[in-house]
N, C-alpha and C positions, 0 to 999 in steps of 0.2 A: 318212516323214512321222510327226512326233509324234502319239503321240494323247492328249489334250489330257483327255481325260477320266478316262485309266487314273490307280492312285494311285502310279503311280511320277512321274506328270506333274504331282499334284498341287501348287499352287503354295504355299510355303510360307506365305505369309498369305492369310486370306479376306478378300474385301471385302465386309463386313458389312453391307447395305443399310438395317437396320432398329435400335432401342435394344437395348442388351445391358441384359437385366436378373438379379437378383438377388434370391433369397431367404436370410433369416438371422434365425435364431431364435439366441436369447441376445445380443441386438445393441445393449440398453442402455448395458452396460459390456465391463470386460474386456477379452480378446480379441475377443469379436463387436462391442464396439465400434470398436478397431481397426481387425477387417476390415470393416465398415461405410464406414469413414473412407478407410479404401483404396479400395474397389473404386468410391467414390464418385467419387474422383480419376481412377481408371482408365475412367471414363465411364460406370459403370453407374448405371443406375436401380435403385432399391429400394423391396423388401417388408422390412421391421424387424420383428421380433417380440420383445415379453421380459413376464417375469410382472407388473412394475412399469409401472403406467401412467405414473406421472409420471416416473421418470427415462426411459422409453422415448419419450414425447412430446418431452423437452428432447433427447435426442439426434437423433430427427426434423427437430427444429429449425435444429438446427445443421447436418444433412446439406443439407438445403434451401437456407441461404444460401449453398451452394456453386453450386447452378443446377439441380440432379439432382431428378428427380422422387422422392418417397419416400414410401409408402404405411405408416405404423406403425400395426401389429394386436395389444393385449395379448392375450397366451393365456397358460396356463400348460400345460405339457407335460405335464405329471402325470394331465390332461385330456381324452379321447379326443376327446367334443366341440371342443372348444378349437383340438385339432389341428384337426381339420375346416374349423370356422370359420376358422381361416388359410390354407388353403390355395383354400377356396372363396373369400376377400376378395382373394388375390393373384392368381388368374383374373379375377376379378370387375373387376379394374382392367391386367391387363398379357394375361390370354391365350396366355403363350409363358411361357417360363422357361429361358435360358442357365444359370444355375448355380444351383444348393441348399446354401447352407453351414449345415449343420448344429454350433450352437456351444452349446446351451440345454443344461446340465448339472448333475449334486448331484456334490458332491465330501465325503467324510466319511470321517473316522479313526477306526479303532478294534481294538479287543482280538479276535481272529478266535475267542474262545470264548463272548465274553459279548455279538458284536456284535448289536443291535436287528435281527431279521426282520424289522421292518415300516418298519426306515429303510432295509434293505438291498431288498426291493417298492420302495420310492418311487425309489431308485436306479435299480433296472430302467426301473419305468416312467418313466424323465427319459433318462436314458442310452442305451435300448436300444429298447425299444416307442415311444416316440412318434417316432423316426425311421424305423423301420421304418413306424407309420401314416402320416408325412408321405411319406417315398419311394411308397407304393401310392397316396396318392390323386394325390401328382402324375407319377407316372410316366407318365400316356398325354401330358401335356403336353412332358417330357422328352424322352421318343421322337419327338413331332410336330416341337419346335425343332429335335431332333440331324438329321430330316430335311430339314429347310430350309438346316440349316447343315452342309454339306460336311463340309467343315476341321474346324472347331471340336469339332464336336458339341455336348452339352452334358455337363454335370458335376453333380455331386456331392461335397462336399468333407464330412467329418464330424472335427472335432476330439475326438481320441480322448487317450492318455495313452501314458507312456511305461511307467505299471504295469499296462498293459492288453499289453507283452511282458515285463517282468521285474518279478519279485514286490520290493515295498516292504515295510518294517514297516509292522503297523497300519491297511495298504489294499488286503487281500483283497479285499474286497468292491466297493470301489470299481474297483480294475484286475478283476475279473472281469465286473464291466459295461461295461469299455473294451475288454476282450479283444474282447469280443461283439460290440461298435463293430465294431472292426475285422474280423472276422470276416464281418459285413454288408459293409462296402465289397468286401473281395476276390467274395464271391458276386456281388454285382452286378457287375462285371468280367466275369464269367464267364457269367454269366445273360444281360447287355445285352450281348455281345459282337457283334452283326449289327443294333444297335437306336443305334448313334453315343452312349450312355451312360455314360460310365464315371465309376469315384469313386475317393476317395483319402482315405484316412487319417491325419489328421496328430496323433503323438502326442510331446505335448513333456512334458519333465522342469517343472519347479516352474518356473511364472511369473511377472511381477511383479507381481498382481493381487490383489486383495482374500480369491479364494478360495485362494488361498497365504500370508493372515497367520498362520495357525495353525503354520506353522514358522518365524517369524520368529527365534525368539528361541537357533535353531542353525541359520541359513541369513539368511544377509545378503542384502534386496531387492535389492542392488546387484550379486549376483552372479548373478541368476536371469535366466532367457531373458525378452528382450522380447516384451510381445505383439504390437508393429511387426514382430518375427519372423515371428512366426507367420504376421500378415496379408502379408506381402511373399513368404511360401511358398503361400497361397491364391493373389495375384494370377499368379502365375509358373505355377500351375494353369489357373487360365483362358485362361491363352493357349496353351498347347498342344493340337496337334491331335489330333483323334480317332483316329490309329492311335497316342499315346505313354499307354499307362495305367501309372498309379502307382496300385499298393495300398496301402502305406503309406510314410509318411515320419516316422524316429524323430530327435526333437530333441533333446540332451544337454546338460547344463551342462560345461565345458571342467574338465579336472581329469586325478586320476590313475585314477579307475575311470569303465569307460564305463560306458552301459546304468544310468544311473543316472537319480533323479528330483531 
């Protein structure tokens, strides 16, 4: 007789009983708006964060006329407060939380001798510390849904870079606050391993998005990764179960050198 509970019995899909929801900071544009756009389709509910109230309300809007509940909280991440207040107003209305995409970022170029200390601090604190405050204040949330939910668990996805594994010109500073990204996701793997929490780092090369027009003018938009990419590798995250962790996932533009941006 099978036993019905063990996890080799475990049944490849859970039957979800309640809304899948979702958190996403940087979710006015971009890529977090993308993934927004997606995981709306995929049935989730959302929490929307971004520093812009008004573009962050018009993309609310538009999640909306799709049928999906959505909750939009301007924060700025730079902000310890701010953090807080997002994460208290996403309890505040959902109580549970199936996935945390982590997408709010500074992206900056520069000269690794003469580059700004105190634009490379605002870095950190966008890129590195305010996920790490967002993960602490919701993690007993995290742990409570990964126990309800079997199969699934829950997640953690953080959009990391492709110069947070191999050094770019000009973006020391920036891939050393990606590196740290990523660095976080594999710890919590390791740390949530008995808690159904696990994360994944997705680090793509130059996307087609606004904070990529600074290399326009030797890198053609048309050749760069979609941010439809990106969010169609988050949704493909969410559905896998809790025994398949992904630490990271590197995205490349197709050419003759890999490991590029």
């Amino acid at each position: 007789m099978v036993d019905h509970l063990s996890p080799r019995a475990t049944p490849r899909r859970s039957i979800v009983t309640r809304q899948r929801v979702a958190l996403i900071t940087g979710a006015s544009r971009g890529i977090g708006r993308a993934i927004a756009e997606q995981l709306s389709a995929d049935g989730f509910d959302l929490t929307i964060s971004a520093r812009n109230p008004d573009t962050l309300n018009q993309a609310g809007e538009l999640l909306r006329a799709t049928g999906r509940k959505v909750i939009a909280i301007p924060a700025d991440m730079s902000i310890e407060e701010d953090v807080g207040v997002l994460a208290d107003a996403h309890l505040e209305h959902y109580e549970y939380l199936d996935l945390l995409v982590l997408c709010a970022g500074i992206g900056s170029a520069g000269e690794l001798g003469a580059y700004p200390i105190r634009r490379f601090d605002k870095q950190i604190a966008v890129n590195v510390r305010s996920p790490l405050l967002l993960i602490q204040r919701l993690l007993p949330e995290l742990r409570s849904t990964a126990s309800s939910e079997p199969v699934l668990g829950s997640k953690i996805v953080a959009i990391a870079s492709i110069t947070g594994m191999a050094a770019e010109p000009d973006l020391a500073a920036y891939g050393a606050s990606k590196a740290a990204l990523i660095s976080l996701c594999e710890s919590i793997i390791v740390a949530e391993a008995g808690s159904g929490v696990t994360a994944t780092s997705i680090s793509p090369g130059y996307v087609d998005t606004d904070m990529s027009g600074w290399v326009h003018d030797r890198i053609n938009a048309d050749v760069m990764i979609r941010a439809t990419d990106i969010a169609t590798l988050v949704s493909a995250i969410s559905r896998l179960s809790r025994y398949a962790a992904v630490p990271n996932i590197a995205v490349t533009r197709p050419g003759e050198q890999l490991w590029r941006a």
